[in-house]
ROVO-888560 format. One line per field, with one value per residue: y negated, z negated, x negated of N, C-alpha, C, O in turn; residue number from 1. Coordinates in Angstrom, 2 decimals, padded with zeros to 5 digits, m for minus. Layout:
BEGIN
n.py <- Y ...
n.pz <- Z ...
n.px <- X ...
ca.py <- Y ...
ca.pz <- Z ...
ca.px <- X ...
c.py <- Y ...
c.pz <- Z ...
c.px <- X ...
o.py <- Y ...
o.pz <- Z ...
o.px <- X ...
nr <- NUM ...
# end
This chain:
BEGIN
n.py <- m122.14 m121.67 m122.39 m125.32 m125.52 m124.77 m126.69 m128.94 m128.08 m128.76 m131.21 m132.45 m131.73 m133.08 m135.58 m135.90 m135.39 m137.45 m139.34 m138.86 m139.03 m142.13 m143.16 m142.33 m143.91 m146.56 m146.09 m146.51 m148.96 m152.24 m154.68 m157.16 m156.60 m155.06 m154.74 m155.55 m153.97 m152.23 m150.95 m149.88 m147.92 m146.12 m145.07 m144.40 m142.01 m140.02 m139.53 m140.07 m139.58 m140.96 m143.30 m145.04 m146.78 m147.41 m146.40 m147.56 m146.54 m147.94 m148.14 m146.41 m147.95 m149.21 m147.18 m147.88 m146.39 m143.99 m143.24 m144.10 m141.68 m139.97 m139.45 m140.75 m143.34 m146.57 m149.41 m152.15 m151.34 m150.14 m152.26 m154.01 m152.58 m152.03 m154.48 m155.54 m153.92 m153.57 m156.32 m156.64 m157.02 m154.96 m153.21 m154.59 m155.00 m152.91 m153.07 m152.85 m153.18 m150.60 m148.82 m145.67 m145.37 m143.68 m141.60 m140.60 m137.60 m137.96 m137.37 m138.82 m141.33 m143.26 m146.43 m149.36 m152.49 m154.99 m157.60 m156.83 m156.83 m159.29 m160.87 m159.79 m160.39 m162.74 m163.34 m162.69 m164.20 m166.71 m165.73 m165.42 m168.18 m169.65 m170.81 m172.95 m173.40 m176.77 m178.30 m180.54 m183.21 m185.38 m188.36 m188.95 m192.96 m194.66 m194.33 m195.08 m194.99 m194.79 m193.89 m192.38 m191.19 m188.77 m187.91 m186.61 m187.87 m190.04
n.pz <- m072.69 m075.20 m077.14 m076.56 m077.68 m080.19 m081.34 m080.74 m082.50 m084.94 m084.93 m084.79 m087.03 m089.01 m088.56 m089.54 m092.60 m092.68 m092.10 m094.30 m096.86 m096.17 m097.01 m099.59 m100.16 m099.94 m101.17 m104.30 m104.14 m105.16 m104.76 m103.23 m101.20 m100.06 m096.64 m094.31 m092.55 m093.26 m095.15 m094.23 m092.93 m094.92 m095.35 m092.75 m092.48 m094.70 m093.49 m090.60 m088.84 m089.11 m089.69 m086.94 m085.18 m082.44 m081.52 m083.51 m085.71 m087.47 m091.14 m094.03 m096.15 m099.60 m099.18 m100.00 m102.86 m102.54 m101.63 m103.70 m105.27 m104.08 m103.41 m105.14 m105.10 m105.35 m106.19 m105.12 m102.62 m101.25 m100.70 m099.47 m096.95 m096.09 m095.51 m093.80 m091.67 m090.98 m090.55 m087.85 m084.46 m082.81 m084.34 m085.65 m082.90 m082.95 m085.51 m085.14 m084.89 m085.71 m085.08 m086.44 m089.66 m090.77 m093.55 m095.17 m094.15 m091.84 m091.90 m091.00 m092.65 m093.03 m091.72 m089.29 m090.96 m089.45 m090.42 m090.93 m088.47 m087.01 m088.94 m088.66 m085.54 m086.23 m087.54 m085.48 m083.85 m084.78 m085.65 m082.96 m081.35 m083.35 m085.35 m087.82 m091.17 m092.50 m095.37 m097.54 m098.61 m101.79 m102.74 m105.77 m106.80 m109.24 m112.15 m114.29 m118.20 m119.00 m121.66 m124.50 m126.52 m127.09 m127.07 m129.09 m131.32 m132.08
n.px <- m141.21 m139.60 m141.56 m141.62 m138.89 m138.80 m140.65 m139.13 m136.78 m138.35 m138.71 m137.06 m136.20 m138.24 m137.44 m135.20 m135.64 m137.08 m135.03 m133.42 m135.06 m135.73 m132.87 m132.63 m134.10 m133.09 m131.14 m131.90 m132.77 m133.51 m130.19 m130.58 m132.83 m131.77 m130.11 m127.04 m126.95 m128.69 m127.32 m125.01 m126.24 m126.61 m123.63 m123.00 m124.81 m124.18 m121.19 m121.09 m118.92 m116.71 m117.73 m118.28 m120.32 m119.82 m117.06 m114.85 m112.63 m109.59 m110.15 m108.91 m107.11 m108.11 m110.54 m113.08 m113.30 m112.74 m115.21 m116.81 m116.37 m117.08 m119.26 m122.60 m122.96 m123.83 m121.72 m122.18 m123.58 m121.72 m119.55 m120.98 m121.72 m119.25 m117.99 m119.35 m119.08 m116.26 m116.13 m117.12 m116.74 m116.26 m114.41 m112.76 m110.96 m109.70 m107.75 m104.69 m101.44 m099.20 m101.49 m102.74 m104.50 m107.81 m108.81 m111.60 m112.28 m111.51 m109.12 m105.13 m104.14 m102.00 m100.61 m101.50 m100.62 m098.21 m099.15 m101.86 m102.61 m102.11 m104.10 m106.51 m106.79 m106.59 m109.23 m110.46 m110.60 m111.54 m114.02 m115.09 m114.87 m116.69 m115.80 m116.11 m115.14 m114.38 m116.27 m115.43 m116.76 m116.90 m118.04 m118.61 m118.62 m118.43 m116.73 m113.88 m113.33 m110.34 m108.82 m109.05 m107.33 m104.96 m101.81 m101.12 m102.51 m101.47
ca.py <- m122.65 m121.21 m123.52 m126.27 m124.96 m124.85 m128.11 m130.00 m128.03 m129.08 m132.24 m132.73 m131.21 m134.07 m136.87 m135.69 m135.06 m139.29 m140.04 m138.33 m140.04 m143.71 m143.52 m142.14 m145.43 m147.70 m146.12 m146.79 m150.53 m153.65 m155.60 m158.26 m155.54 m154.23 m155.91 m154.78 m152.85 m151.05 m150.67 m149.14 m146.63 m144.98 m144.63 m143.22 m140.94 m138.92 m139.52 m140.28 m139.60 m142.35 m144.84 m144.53 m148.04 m147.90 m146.21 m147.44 m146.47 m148.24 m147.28 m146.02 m149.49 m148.44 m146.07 m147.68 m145.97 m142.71 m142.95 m143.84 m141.10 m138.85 m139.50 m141.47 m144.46 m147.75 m150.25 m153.31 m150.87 m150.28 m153.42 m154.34 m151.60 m152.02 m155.85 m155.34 m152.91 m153.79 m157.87 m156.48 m157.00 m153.53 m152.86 m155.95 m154.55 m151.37 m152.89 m152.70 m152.72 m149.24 m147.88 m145.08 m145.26 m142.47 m141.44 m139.57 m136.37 m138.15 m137.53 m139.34 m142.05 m144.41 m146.95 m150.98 m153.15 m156.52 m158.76 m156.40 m156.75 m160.58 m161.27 m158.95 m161.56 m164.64 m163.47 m162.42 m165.90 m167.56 m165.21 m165.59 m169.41 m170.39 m171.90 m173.06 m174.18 m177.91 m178.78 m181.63 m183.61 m186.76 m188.66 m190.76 m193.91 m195.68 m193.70 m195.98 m194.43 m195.44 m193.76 m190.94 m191.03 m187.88 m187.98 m186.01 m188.62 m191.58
ca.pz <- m073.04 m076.84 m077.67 m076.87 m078.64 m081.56 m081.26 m080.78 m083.75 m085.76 m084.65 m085.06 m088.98 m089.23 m088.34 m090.77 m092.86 m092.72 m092.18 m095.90 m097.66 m096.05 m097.15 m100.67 m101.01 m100.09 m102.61 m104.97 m104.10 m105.77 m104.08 m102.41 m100.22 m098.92 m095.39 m094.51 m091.39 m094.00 m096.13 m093.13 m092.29 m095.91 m095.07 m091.67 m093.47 m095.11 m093.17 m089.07 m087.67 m090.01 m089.78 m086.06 m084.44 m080.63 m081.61 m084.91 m085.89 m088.64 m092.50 m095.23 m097.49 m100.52 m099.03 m101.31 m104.22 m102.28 m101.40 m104.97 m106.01 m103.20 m103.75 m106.21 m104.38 m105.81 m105.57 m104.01 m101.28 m100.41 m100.15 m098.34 m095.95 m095.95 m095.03 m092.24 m090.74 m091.35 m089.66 m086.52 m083.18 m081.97 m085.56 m085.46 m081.74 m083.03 m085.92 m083.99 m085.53 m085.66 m084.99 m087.34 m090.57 m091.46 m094.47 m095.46 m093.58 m090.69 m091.92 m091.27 m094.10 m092.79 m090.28 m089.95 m090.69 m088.61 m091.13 m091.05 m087.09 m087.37 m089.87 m087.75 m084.73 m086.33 m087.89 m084.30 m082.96 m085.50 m085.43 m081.47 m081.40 m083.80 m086.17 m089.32 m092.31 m093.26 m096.94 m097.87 m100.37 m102.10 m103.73 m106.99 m107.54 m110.21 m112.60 m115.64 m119.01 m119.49 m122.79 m125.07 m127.08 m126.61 m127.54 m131.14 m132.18 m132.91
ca.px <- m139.91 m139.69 m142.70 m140.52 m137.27 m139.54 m140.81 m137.54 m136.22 m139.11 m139.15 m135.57 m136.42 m139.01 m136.78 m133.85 m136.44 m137.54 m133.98 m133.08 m136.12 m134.99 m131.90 m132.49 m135.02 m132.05 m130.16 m132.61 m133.37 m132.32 m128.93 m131.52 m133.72 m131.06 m129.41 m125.68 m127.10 m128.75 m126.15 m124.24 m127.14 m126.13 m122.40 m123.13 m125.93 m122.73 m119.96 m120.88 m118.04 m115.76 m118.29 m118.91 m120.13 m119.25 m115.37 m114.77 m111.01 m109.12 m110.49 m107.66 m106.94 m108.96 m111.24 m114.22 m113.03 m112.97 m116.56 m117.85 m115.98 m117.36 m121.01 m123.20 m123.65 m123.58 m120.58 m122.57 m123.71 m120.34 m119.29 m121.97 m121.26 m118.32 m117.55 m120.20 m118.79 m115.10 m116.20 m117.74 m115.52 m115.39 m113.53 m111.31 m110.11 m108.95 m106.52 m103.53 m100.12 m099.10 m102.46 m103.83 m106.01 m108.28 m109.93 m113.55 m112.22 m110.88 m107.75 m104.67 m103.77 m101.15 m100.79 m102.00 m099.43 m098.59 m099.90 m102.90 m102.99 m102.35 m105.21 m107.57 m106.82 m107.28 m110.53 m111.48 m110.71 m112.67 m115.43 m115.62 m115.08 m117.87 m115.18 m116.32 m114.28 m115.57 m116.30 m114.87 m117.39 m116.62 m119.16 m117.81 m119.79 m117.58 m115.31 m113.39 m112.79 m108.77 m108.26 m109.46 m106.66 m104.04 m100.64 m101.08 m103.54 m100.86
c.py <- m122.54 m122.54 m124.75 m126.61 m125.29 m125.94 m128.99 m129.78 m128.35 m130.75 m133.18 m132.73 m132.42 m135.49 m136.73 m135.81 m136.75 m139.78 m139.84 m139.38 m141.46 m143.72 m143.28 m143.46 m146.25 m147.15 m146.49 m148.24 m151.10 m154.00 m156.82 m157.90 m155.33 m154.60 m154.48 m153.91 m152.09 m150.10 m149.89 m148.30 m145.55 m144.18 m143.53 m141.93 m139.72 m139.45 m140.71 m140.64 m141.44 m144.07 m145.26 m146.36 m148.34 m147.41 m146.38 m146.88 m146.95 m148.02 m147.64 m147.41 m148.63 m147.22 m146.18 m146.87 m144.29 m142.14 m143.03 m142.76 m139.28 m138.67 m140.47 m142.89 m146.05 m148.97 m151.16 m152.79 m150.71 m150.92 m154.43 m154.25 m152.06 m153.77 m156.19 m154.53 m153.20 m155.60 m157.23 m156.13 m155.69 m152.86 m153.58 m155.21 m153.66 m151.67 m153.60 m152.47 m151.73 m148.33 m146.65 m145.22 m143.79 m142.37 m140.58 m138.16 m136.45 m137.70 m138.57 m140.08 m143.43 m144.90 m148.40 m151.53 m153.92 m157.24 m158.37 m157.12 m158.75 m161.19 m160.77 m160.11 m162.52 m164.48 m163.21 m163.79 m166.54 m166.92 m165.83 m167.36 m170.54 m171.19 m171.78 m174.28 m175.61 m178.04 m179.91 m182.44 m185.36 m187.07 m189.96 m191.37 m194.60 m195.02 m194.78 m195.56 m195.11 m195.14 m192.92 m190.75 m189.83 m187.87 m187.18 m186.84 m189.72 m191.23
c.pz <- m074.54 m077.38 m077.87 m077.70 m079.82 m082.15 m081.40 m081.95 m084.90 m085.93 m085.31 m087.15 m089.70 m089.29 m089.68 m091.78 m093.94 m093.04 m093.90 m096.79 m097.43 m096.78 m098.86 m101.53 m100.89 m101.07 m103.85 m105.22 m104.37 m104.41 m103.00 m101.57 m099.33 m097.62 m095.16 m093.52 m092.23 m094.84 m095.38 m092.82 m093.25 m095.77 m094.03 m091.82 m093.43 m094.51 m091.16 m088.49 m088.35 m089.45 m088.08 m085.27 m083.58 m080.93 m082.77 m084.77 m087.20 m089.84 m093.35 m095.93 m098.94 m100.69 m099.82 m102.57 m103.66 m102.04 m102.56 m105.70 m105.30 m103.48 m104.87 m104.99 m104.94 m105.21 m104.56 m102.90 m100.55 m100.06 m099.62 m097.31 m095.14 m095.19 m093.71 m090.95 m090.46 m090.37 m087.91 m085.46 m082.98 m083.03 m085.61 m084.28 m082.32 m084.65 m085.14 m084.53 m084.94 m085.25 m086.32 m088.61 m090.82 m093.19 m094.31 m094.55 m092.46 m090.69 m091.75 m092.49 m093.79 m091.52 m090.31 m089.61 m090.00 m088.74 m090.91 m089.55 m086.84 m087.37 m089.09 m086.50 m084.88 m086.75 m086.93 m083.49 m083.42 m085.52 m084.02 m080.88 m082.24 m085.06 m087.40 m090.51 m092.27 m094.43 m097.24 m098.69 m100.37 m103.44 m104.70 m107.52 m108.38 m110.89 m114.20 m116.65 m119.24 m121.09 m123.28 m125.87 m127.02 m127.57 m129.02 m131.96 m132.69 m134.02
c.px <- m139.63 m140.66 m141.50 m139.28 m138.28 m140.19 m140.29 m136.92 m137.12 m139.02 m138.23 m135.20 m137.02 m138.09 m135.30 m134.27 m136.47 m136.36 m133.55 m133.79 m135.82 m134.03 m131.64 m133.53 m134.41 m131.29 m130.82 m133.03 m132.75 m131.27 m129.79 m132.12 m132.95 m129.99 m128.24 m126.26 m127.41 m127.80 m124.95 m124.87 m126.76 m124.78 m122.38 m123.94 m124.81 m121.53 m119.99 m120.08 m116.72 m116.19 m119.32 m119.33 m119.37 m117.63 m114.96 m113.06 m110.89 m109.40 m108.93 m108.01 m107.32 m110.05 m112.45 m114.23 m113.04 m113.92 m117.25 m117.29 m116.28 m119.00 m121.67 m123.80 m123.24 m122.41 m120.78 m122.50 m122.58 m119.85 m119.91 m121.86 m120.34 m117.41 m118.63 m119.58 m117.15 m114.80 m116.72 m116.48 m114.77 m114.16 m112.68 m110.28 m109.34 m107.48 m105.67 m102.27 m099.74 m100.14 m102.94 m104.96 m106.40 m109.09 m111.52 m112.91 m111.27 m109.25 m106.48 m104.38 m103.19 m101.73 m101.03 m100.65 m099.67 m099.58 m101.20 m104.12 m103.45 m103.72 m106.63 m107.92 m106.76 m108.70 m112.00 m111.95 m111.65 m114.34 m116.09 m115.81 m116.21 m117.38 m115.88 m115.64 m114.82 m115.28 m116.38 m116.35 m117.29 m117.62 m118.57 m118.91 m119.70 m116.47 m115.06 m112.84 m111.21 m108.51 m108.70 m108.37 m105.33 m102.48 m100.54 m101.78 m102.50 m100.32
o.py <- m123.63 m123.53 m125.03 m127.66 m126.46 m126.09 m129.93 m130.73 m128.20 m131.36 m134.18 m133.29 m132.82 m136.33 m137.56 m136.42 m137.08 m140.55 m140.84 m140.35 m142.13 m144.61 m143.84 m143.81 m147.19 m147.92 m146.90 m148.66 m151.00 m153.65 m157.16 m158.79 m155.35 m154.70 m153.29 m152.75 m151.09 m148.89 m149.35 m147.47 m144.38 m142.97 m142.36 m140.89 m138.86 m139.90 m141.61 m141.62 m142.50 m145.13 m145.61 m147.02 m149.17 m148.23 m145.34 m146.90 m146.63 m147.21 m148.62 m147.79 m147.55 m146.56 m145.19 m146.78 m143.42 m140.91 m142.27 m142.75 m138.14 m137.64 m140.96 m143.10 m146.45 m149.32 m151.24 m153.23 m151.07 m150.67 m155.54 m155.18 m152.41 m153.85 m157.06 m154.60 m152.89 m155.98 m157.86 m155.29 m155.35 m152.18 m153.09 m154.89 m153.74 m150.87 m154.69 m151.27 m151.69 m147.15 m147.16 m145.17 m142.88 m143.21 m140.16 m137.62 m135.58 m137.69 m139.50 m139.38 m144.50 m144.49 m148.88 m151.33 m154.08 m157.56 m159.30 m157.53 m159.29 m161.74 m161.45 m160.65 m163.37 m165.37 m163.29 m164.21 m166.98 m167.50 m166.46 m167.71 m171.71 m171.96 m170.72 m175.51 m175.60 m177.94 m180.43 m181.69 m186.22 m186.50 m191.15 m190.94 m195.34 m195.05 m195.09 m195.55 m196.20 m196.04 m192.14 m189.54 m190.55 m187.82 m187.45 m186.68 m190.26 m192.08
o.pz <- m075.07 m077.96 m078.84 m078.21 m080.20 m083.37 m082.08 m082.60 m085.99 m086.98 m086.01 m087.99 m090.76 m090.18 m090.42 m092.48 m095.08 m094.00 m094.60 m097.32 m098.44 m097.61 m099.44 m102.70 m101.61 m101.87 m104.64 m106.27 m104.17 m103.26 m101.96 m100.72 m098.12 m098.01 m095.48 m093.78 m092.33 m095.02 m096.01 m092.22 m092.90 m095.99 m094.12 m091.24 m092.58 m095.35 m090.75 m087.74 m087.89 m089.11 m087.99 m084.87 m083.62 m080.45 m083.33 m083.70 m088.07 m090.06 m093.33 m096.17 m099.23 m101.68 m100.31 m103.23 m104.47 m102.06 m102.74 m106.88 m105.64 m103.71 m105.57 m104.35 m104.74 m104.04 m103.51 m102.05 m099.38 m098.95 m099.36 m096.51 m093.96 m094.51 m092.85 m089.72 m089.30 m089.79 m086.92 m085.57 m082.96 m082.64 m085.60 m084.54 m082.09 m084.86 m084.58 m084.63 m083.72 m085.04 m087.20 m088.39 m091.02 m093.68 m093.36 m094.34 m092.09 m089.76 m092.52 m093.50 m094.14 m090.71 m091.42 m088.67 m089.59 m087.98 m090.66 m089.43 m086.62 m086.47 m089.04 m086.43 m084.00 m086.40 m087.05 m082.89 m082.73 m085.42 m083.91 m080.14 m081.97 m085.72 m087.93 m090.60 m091.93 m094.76 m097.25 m099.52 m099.51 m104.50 m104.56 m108.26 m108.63 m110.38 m114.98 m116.49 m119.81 m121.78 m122.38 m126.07 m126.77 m128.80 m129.88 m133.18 m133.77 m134.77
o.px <- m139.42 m140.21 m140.79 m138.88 m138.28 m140.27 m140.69 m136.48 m136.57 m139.27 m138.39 m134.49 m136.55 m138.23 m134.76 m133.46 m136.15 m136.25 m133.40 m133.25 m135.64 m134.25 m130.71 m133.67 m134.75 m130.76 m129.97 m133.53 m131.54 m131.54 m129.23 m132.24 m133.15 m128.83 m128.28 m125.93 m126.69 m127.69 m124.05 m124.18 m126.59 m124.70 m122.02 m123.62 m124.60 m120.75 m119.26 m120.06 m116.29 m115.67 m120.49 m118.36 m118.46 m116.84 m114.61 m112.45 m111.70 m108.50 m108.18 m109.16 m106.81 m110.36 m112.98 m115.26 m113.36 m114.00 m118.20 m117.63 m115.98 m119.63 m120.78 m124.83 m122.09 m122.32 m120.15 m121.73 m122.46 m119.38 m119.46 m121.84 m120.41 m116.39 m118.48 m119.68 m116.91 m113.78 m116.36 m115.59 m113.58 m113.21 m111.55 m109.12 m108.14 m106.57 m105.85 m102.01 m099.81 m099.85 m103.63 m106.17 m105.60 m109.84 m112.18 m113.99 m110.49 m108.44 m106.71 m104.36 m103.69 m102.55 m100.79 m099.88 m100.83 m100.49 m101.97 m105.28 m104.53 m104.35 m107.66 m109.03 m106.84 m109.47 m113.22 m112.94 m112.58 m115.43 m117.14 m116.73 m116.48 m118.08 m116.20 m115.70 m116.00 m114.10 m117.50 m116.86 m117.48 m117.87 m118.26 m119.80 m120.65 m115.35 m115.96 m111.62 m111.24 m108.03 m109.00 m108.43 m104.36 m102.45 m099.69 m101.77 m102.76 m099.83
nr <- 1 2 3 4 5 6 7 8 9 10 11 12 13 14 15 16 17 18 19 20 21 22 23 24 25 26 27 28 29 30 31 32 33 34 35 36 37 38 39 40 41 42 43 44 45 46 47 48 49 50 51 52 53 54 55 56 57 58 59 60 61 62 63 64 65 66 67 68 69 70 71 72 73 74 75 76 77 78 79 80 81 82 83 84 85 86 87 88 89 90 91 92 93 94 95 96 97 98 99 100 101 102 103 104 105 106 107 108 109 110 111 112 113 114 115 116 117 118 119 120 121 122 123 124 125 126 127 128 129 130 131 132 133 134 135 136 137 138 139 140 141 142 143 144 145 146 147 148 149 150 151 152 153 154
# end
Protein backbone atom coordinates (compact mmCIF):
# COMPACT_ATOMS: atom_id res chain seq x y z
CA UNK A 1 0.00 0.00 0.00
CA UNK A 2 2.91 2.70 0.87
CA UNK A 3 4.54 1.75 -2.52
CA UNK A 4 1.55 3.05 -4.05
CA UNK A 5 1.11 6.25 -1.83
CA UNK A 6 4.55 6.91 -3.02
CA UNK A 7 3.94 6.41 -6.44
CA UNK A 8 0.78 8.51 -6.81
CA UNK A 9 2.64 11.24 -4.91
CA UNK A 10 5.43 11.02 -7.27
CA UNK A 11 3.53 10.71 -10.01
CA UNK A 12 1.30 13.43 -9.11
CA UNK A 13 5.01 15.51 -8.59
CA UNK A 14 5.77 14.50 -12.25
CA UNK A 15 2.67 15.77 -13.79
CA UNK A 16 2.82 19.28 -11.90
CA UNK A 17 6.12 19.02 -12.63
CA UNK A 18 5.14 18.93 -16.89
CA UNK A 19 2.19 20.98 -16.10
CA UNK A 20 4.70 24.02 -14.70
CA UNK A 21 7.19 23.64 -17.69
CA UNK A 22 4.01 23.81 -20.36
CA UNK A 23 2.80 26.60 -19.12
CA UNK A 24 6.02 28.58 -18.58
CA UNK A 25 6.65 27.74 -22.62
CA UNK A 26 3.24 29.39 -23.39
CA UNK A 27 4.29 32.21 -21.54
CA UNK A 28 7.18 32.47 -23.44
CA UNK A 29 5.68 31.97 -27.02
CA UNK A 30 4.92 34.43 -29.67
CA UNK A 31 0.85 35.72 -29.88
CA UNK A 32 0.43 33.25 -33.09
CA UNK A 33 1.44 29.74 -31.18
CA UNK A 34 -0.65 30.28 -28.77
CA UNK A 35 -4.68 29.04 -29.17
CA UNK A 36 -7.25 30.63 -26.56
CA UNK A 37 -7.66 27.07 -24.93
CA UNK A 38 -4.18 27.61 -24.30
CA UNK A 39 -4.32 30.82 -23.23
CA UNK A 40 -6.96 29.58 -20.67
CA UNK A 41 -4.68 26.64 -19.42
CA UNK A 42 -2.32 29.70 -18.01
CA UNK A 43 -5.15 31.45 -16.12
CA UNK A 44 -6.39 28.21 -14.65
CA UNK A 45 -2.52 27.33 -13.93
CA UNK A 46 -2.75 30.28 -11.05
CA UNK A 47 -6.05 30.76 -10.24
CA UNK A 48 -8.45 27.26 -10.74
CA UNK A 49 -10.96 27.96 -8.81
CA UNK A 50 -11.94 31.64 -10.74
CA UNK A 51 -11.39 30.25 -13.96
CA UNK A 52 -13.33 27.04 -13.42
CA UNK A 53 -14.94 25.65 -16.87
CA UNK A 54 -17.97 23.39 -15.87
CA UNK A 55 -19.20 26.35 -12.95
CA UNK A 56 -17.88 29.40 -14.28
CA UNK A 57 -19.30 32.40 -12.05
CA UNK A 58 -19.38 35.97 -13.29
CA UNK A 59 -15.58 37.76 -13.49
CA UNK A 60 -15.14 41.42 -11.60
CA UNK A 61 -15.43 44.14 -14.78
CA UNK A 62 -11.72 44.88 -15.04
CA UNK A 63 -10.32 41.89 -13.58
CA UNK A 64 -7.50 41.91 -16.52
CA UNK A 65 -5.71 44.55 -14.90
CA UNK A 66 -5.78 42.59 -11.64
CA UNK A 67 -4.14 39.64 -13.15
CA UNK A 68 -1.27 41.59 -14.96
CA UNK A 69 -0.76 43.11 -11.88
CA UNK A 70 -0.86 39.75 -9.99
CA UNK A 71 1.62 37.88 -12.09
CA UNK A 72 3.91 38.61 -15.07
CA UNK A 73 1.86 37.48 -17.72
CA UNK A 74 1.51 39.15 -20.88
CA UNK A 75 -1.54 41.35 -21.94
CA UNK A 76 -2.45 39.42 -25.29
CA UNK A 77 -2.58 36.25 -23.15
CA UNK A 78 -5.11 37.70 -21.17
CA UNK A 79 -7.16 38.72 -23.57
CA UNK A 80 -6.96 35.80 -25.22
CA UNK A 81 -7.96 34.03 -22.12
CA UNK A 82 -10.03 36.02 -21.34
CA UNK A 83 -12.59 36.50 -24.40
CA UNK A 84 -12.52 32.62 -24.60
CA UNK A 85 -13.50 32.02 -21.62
CA UNK A 86 -15.83 35.02 -21.06
CA UNK A 87 -17.78 33.76 -24.97
CA UNK A 88 -18.32 30.19 -23.89
CA UNK A 89 -22.16 29.26 -23.03
CA UNK A 90 -21.72 27.86 -19.66
CA UNK A 91 -20.31 31.61 -18.81
CA UNK A 92 -22.99 33.51 -20.73
CA UNK A 93 -25.68 31.30 -18.47
CA UNK A 94 -24.38 32.47 -15.30
CA UNK A 95 -24.63 36.45 -16.13
CA UNK A 96 -27.77 36.94 -14.52
CA UNK A 97 -28.97 40.30 -13.40
CA UNK A 98 -28.22 40.47 -9.86
CA UNK A 99 -25.97 37.56 -9.85
CA UNK A 100 -22.47 37.92 -8.16
CA UNK A 101 -18.99 38.91 -9.63
CA UNK A 102 -15.87 37.61 -8.11
CA UNK A 103 -12.43 38.59 -8.22
CA UNK A 104 -8.72 36.63 -8.08
CA UNK A 105 -9.61 35.57 -4.39
CA UNK A 106 -13.06 34.62 -5.10
CA UNK A 107 -14.04 37.46 -3.47
CA UNK A 108 -17.16 39.29 -3.81
CA UNK A 109 -16.89 42.43 -6.30
CA UNK A 110 -20.35 43.58 -7.24
CA UNK A 111 -23.22 42.39 -9.07
CA UNK A 112 -24.17 42.05 -13.16
CA UNK A 113 -26.18 44.64 -14.23
CA UNK A 114 -29.37 44.22 -16.67
CA UNK A 115 -27.71 45.62 -19.58
CA UNK A 116 -24.92 43.20 -18.59
CA UNK A 117 -27.61 40.27 -18.41
CA UNK A 118 -29.29 41.55 -21.68
CA UNK A 119 -26.05 41.66 -23.77
CA UNK A 120 -25.04 38.15 -22.30
CA UNK A 121 -28.51 36.86 -23.96
CA UNK A 122 -28.32 38.26 -27.16
CA UNK A 123 -24.74 37.10 -27.59
CA UNK A 124 -26.10 33.65 -26.51
CA UNK A 125 -28.80 33.75 -29.20
CA UNK A 126 -26.49 34.64 -31.83
CA UNK A 127 -23.85 32.38 -30.76
CA UNK A 128 -26.49 29.40 -30.64
CA UNK A 129 -28.33 30.35 -33.90
CA UNK A 130 -25.31 30.47 -36.21
CA UNK A 131 -26.07 34.24 -36.85
CA UNK A 132 -23.69 36.02 -38.78
CA UNK A 133 -23.46 39.75 -39.41
CA UNK A 134 -23.42 40.25 -43.43
CA UNK A 135 -20.84 42.64 -45.02
CA UNK A 136 -22.24 44.75 -47.17
CA UNK A 137 -19.71 45.29 -50.31
CA UNK A 138 -20.26 47.61 -53.10
CA UNK A 139 -18.25 47.48 -56.06
CA UNK A 140 -17.78 51.13 -57.87
CA UNK A 141 -17.33 50.78 -61.59
CA UNK A 142 -17.67 54.50 -62.70
CA UNK A 143 -16.82 57.41 -60.34
CA UNK A 144 -16.91 61.29 -62.07
CA UNK A 145 -14.49 63.91 -60.88
CA UNK A 146 -17.16 67.06 -60.29
CA UNK A 147 -14.68 69.54 -59.01
CA UNK A 148 -11.33 69.96 -57.23
CA UNK A 149 -11.85 73.29 -56.48
CA UNK A 150 -12.67 74.11 -52.52
CA UNK A 151 -14.29 77.03 -51.41
CA UNK A 152 -10.88 79.07 -50.28
CA UNK A 153 -9.60 78.67 -53.76
CA UNK A 154 -11.97 81.47 -55.50
Amino acid sequence: MKTTDKNTTSESSISTSSEASKIESLLASDESQVSSADALKVLRYFWPTIFNISTPKPLKIGIHKDIAEAKQIPEWLISKALQFFTSRDEYLKQIKHGNKRINLTSGNSGTVRLKEAVDAETKRYYQSSGYKPQRRTFLVTKAKLVSTDTPNDK
